[in-house]
C-alpha positions as CSV (number, residue, x, y, z in Angstrom):
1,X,-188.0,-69.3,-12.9
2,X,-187.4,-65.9,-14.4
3,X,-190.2,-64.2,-16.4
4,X,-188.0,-64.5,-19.5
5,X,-187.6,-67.9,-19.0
6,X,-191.5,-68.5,-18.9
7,X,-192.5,-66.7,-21.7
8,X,-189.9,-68.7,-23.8
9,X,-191.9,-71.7,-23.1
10,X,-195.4,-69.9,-23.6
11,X,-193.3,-69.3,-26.9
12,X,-191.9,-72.7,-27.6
13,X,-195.1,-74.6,-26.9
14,X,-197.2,-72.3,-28.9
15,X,-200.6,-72.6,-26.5
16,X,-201.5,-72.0,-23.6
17,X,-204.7,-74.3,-22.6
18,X,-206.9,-72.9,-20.2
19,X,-209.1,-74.8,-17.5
20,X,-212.7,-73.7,-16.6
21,X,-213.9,-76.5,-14.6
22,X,-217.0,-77.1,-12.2
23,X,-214.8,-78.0,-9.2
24,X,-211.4,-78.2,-7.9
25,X,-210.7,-81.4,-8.6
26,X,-212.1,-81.6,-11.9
27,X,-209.3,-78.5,-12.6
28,X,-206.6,-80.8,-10.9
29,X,-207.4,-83.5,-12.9
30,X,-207.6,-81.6,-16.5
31,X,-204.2,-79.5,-15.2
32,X,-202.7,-83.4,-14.8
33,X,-204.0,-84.6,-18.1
34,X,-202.5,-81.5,-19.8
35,X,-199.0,-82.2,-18.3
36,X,-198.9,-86.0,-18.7
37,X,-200.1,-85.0,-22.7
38,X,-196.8,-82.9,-23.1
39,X,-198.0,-79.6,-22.6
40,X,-195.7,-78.2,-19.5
41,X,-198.5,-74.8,-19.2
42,X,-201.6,-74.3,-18.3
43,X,-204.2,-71.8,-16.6
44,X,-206.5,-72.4,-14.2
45,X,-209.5,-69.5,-14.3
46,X,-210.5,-68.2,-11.5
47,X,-214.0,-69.2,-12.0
48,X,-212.6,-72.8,-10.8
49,X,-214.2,-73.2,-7.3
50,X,-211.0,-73.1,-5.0
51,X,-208.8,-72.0,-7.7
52,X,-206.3,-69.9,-5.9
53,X,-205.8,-73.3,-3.8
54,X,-205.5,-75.1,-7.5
55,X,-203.2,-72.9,-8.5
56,X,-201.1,-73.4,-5.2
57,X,-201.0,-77.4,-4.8
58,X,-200.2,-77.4,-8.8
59,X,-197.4,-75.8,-8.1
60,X,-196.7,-77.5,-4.9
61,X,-196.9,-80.7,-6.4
62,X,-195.7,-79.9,-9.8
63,X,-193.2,-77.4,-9.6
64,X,-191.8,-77.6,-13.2
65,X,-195.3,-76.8,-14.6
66,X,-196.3,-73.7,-15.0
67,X,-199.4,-72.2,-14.1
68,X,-200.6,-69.1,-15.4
69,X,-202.9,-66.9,-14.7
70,X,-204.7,-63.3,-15.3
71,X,-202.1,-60.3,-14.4
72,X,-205.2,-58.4,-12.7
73,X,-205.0,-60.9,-9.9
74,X,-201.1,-60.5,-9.0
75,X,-202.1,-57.5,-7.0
76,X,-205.4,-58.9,-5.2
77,X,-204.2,-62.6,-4.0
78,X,-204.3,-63.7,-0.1
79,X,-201.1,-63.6,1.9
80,X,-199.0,-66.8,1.1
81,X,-200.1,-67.9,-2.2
82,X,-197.0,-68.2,-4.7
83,X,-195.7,-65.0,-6.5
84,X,-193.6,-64.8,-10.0
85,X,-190.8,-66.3,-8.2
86,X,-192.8,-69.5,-7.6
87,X,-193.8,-70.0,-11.1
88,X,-196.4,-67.9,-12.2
89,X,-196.4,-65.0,-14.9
């Protein structure tokens, strides 16, 4: 998905919900309840225990849903995590 193509549906949906949650799984499981309510965007902080491995089964197992998250970390993320390309802005 090209960048344009992502911030047309930052710009469609109007929001873009962001999860700060205790644990992994309680991220998964907000990032799930987001998409099953309609909302195909969400980001995952990186205050979320695990969250760069969120991030990476979200879009593993979710591909159409996009996962945002803050620009600062594009630069600083661990060999093999998803880039632009792969869904993220």
């Amino acid at each position: 998905m090209k960048k344009q193509e992502v911030r047309a549906i930052i710009e469609r949906v109007g929001i873009v919900p962001v999860i700060r949650a205790a644990s992994a799984e309680e991220a998964r499981f907000a990032a799930d309840c987001v998409r099953r309510g309609g909302v195909p965007i969400v980001e995952i902080t990186m205050t979320v225990p695990g969250a760069v491995e969120v991030i990476r089964e979200l879009v593993k197992a979710m591909p159409r849903f996009l996962s945002v998250r803050e620009r600062c970390w594009m630069k600083n993320l661990p060999a093999g995590v998803p880039t632009p390309a792969h869904n993220f802005l």
